[in-house]
C-alpha positions in Angstrom: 146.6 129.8 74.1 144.1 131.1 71.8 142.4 134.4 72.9 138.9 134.0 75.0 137.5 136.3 72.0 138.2 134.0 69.4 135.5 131.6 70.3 134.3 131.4 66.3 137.9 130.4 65.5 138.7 127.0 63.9 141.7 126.8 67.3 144.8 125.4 67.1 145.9 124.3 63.9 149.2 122.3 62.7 150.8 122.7 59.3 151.4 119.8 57.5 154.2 118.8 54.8 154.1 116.5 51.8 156.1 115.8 48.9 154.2 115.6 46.2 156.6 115.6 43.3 160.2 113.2 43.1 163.0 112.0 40.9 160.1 109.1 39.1 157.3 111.9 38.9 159.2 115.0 38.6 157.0 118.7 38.2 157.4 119.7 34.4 157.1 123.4 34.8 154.6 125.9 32.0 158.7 127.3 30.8 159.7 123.5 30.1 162.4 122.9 33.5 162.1 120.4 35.8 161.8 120.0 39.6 162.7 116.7 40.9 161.6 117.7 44.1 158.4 119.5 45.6 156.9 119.6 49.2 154.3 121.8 49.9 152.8 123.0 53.0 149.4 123.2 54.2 146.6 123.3 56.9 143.2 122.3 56.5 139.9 123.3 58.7 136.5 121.4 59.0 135.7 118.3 58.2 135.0 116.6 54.6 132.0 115.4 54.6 131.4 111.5 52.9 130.7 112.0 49.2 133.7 115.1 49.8 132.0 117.6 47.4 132.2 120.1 50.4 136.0 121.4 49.5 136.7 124.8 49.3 140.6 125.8 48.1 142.1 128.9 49.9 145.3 130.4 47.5 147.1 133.1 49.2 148.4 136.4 48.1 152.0 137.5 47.3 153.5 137.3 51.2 150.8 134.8 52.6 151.7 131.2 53.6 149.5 127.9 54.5 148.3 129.1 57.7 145.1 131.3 56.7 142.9 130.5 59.9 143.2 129.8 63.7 146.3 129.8 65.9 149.4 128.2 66.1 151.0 127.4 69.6 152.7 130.4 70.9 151.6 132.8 67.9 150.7 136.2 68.4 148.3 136.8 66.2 145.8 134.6 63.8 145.9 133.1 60.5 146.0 135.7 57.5 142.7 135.0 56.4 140.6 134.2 60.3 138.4 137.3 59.8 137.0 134.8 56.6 137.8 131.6 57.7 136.2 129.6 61.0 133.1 128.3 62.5 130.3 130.5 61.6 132.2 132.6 58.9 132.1 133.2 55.2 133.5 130.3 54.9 132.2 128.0 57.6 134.0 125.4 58.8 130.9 123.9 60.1 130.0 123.3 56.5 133.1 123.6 54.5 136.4 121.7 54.6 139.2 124.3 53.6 142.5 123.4 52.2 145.3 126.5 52.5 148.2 125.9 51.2 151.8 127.8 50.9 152.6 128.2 46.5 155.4 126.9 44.6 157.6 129.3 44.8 157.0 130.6 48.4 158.9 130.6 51.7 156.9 129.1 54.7 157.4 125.6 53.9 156.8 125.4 50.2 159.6 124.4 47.7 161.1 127.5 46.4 164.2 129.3 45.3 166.1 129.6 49.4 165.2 125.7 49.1 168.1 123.2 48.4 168.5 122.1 45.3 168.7 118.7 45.2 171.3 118.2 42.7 173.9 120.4 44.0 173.0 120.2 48.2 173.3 124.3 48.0 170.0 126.2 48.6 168.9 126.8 44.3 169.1 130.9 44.6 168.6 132.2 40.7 169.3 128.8 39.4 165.5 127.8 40.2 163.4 128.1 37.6 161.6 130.8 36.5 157.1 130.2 37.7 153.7 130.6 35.6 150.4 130.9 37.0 150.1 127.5 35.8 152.6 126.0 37.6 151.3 127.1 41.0 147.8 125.6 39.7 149.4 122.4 39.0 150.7 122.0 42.6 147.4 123.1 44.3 145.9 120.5 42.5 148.3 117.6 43.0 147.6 118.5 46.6 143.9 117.8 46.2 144.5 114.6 44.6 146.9 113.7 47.6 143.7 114.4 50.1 141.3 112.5 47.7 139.1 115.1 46.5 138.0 115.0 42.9 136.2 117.9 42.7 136.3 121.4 44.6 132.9 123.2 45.6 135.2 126.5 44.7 138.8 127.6 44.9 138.9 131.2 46.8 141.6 134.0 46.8 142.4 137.8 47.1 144.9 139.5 44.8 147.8 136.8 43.6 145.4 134.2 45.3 142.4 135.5 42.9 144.6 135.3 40.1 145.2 131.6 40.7 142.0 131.0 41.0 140.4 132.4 37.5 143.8 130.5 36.0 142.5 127.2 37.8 138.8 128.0 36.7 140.3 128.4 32.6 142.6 125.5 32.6 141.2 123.1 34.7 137.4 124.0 34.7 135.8 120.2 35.5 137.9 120.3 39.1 135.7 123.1 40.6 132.1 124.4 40.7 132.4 128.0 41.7 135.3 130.8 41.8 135.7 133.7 43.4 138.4 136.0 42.9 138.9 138.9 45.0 140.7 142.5 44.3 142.8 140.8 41.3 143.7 141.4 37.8 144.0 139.5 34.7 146.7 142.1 33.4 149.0 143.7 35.0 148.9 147.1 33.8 152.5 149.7 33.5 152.0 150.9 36.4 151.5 147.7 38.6 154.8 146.0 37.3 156.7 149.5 37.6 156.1 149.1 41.2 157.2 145.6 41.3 160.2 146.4 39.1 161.7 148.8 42.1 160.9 146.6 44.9 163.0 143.8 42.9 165.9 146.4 42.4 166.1 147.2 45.9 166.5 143.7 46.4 169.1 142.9 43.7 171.4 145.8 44.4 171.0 145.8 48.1 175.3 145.1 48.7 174.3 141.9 50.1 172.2 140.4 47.5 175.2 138.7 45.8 173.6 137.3 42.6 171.2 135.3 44.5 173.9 133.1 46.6 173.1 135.0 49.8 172.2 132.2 51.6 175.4 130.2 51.0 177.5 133.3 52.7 175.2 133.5 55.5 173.9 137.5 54.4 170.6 138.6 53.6 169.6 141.5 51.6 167.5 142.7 54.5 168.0 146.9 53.7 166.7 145.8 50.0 163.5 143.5 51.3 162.6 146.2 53.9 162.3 148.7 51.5 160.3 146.5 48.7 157.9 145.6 51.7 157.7 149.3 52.1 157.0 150.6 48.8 154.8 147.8 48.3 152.6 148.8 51.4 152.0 152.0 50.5 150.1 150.1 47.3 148.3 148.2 50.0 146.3 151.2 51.0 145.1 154.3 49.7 145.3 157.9 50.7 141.9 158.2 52.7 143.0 155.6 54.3 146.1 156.7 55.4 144.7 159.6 56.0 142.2 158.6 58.5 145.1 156.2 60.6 147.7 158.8 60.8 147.3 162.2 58.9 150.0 164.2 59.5 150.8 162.7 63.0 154.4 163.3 64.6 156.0 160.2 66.0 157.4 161.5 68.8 156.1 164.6 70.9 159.0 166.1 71.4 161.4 165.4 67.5 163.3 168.3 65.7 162.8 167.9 62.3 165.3 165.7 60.5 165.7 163.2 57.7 164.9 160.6 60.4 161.6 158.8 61.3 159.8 162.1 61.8 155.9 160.9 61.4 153.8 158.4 62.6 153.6 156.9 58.6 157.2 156.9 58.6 157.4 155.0 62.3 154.2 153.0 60.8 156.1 152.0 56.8 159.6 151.0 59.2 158.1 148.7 61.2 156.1 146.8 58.4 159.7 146.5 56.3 161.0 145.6 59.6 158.8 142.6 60.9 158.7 141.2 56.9 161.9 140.3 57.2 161.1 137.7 59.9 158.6 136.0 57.8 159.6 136.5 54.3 162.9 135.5 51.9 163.9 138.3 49.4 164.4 135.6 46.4 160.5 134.5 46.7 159.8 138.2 46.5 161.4 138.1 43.2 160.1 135.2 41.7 156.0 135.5 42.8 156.3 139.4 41.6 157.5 137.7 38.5 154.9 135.6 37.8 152.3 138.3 38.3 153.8 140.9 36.1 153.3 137.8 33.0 149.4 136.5 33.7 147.3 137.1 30.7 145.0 134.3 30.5 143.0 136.1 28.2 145.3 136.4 25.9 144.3 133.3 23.4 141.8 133.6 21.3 140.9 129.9 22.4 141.1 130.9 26.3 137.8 130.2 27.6 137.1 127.3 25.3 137.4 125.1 28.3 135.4 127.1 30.5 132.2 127.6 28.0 132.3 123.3 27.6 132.4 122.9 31.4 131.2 126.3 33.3 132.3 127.6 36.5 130.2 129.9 38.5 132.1 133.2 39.3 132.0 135.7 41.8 134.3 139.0 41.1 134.9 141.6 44.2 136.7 144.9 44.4 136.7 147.4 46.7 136.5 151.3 45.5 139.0 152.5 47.3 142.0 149.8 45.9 144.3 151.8 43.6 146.7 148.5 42.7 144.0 146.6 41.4 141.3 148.8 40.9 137.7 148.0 40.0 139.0 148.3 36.6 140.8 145.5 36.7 137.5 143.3 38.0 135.5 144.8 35.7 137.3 143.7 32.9 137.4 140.0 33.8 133.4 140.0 34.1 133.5 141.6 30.7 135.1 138.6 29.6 133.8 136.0 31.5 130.0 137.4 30.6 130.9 137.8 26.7 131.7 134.0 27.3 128.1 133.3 28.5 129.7 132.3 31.7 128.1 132.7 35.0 129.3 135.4 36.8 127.9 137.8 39.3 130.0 141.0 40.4 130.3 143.3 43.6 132.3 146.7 44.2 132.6 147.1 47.7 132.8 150.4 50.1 135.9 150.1 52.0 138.4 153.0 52.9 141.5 150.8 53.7 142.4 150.1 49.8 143.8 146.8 48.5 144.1 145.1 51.7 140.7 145.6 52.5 140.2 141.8 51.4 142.0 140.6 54.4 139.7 142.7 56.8 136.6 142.2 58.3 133.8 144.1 56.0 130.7 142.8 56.7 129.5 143.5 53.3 132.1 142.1 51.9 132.2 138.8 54.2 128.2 138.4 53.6 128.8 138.2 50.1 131.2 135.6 50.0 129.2 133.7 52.3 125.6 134.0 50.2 127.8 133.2 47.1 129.2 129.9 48.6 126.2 128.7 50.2 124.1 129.6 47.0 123.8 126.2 44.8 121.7 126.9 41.2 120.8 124.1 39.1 123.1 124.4 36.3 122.0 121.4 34.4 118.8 123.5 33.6 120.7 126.3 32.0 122.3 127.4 29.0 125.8 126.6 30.5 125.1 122.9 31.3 127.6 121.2 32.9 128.3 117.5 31.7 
């Protein structure tokens, strides 16, 4: 039942499957392999309108999944993404028809590596192919030719989710009108694929990792996962932050001190590695930290040829208190984008809660998404025309 509360949510919502990719139209992947196989999940919200030029793409972060908005039956909580998502909302269902689908790659319906290979009837482990940007791009937009859309009004994500986006927006510029990309990076710098690097060690030498082929001997390398999902939180957040939920808060009243679970962060970092292991596989972890650690779309000289022929309006957002992907990171892809002559207009937001502050509801933040979406300029009477 959804909540009383929740009367601006889009309600009840049902994922839906397709295969969109066989043995006759297999996926050719950015590395050169080949999938035979490729269902993807996915939820929409809203209705498209007649002419459907009122699309709006959702692409989720590193642990998200197809179900960004309202409530499935029995579920505890809402979609990743409600606080932006439902009637009324940045992104209005009442005007919008939003697509959200699980990546290539993932876990929550989405062919990936704890998927069965097709060739061998054993779930595909390390023998699945390595990912590019790219390749989750492609899928997306096989998925939007499945629904009948021939051109998005924009494609929207937060971290890995932005990051799709801007690579959707510079290979594929003619299939959407606006971007925004949210607390994301087009370069991973040291330090961001030092972190990842750890959280994939504690997965691969957690004792029941076993090269991948967990799943076959009915183990999971849950000690490793819960202590990726761990590190990686801490990431999520910064120190004021932390700060302000727990300081230096004991988790019980009455605790000797130990090398137990002796403060409330402690209590607070278990039970997120804890409940990920519910939701998440340890070999999609892998593989989606993967792909982040290589995007540089910026890295040919030729990169936004595409882009300057058919523009895309951008909107770039960070939030000052995000230490993974800091306002660095945004600033330098409106450097590019503007040296271009693209389009682009950019906001640094106030917000104490760090990275994840794009999944929370800022009403600074939310506004401008919504003003940005809503917003249509007459680009056939600039100097970035579109055709």
């Amino acid at each position: 039942m959804i909540p009383a509360a929740e009367h601006d949510s889009v309600g009840l919502t049902t994922t839906q499957f397709v295969q969109l990719f066989d043995a006759q139209h297999p996926l050719v992947l950015a590395g050169g392999a080949q999938l035979d196989e490729v269902v993807v999940a996915y939820e929409t919200y809203g209705t498209l309108n007649a002419d459907r030029s009122n699309a709006v793409y959702i692409c989720h972060a590193l642990t998200g999944d197809a179900h960004a908005a309202g409530w499935h039956e029995g579920a505890r909580r809402p979609g990743w993404w409600d606080t932006m998502i439902g009637p009324g909302k940045a992104i209005d269902t009442n005007r919008w028809f939003v697509i959200s689908s699980n990546l290539l790659g993932g876990c929550q319906g989405t062919t990936g590596p704890s998927s069965i290979n097709p060739t061998t009837g054993e779930p595909w482990g390390l023998d699945f192919p390595l990912l590019d940007m790219a390749d989750f791009v492609t899928v997306h937009r096989a998925l939007v030719a499945h629904l009948g859309i021939d051109e998005l009004h924009a494609v929207v994500g937060g971290s890995l989710g932005g990051m799709q986006a801007l690579q959707w927006a510079i290979t594929n510029p003619d299939e959407l009108r606006n971007a925004v990309v949210i607390a994301a990076s087009s370069r991973l710098t040291a330090q961001n694929i030092a972190f990842s690097a750890v959280g994939r060690q504690a997965i691969m030498r957690d004792e029941n990792f076993s090269g991948g082929r967990f799943a076959a001997q009915q183990t999971r390398p849950d000690v490793g996962l819960s202590i990726a999902r761990m590190m990686a939180h801490i990431t999520y957040t910064s120190e004021e932050g932390f700060q302000a939920k727990f300081g230096r808060k004991p988790q019980r009243a009455n605790s000797s001190p130990g090398f137990g679970v002796d403060f409330a962060v402690e209590g607070y970092l278990q039970h997120q590695g804890e409940s990920f292991l519910a939701r998440f596989d340890a070999l999609s972890y892998l593989y989606l930290t993967r792909v982040m650690d290589y995007f540089d779309p910026f890295s040919a000289r030729d990169a936004l040829a595409g882009l300057r022929a058919v523009p895309v309006r951008f909107l770039v957002a960070s939030f000052d208190s995000d230490w993974r992907f800091s306002t660095r990171h945004s600033r330098r892809i409106v450097r590019r984008l503007a040296t271009a002559g693209l389009p682009v207009s950019f906001r640094e937001i106030r917000s104490p809660w760090g990275h994840d502050s794009f999944l929370l509801k800022i009403d600074t933040y939310l506004d401008t998404v919504r003003a940005f979406l809503q917003a249509e300029p007459d680009y056939r009477h600039t100097s970035w025309e579109r055709p």
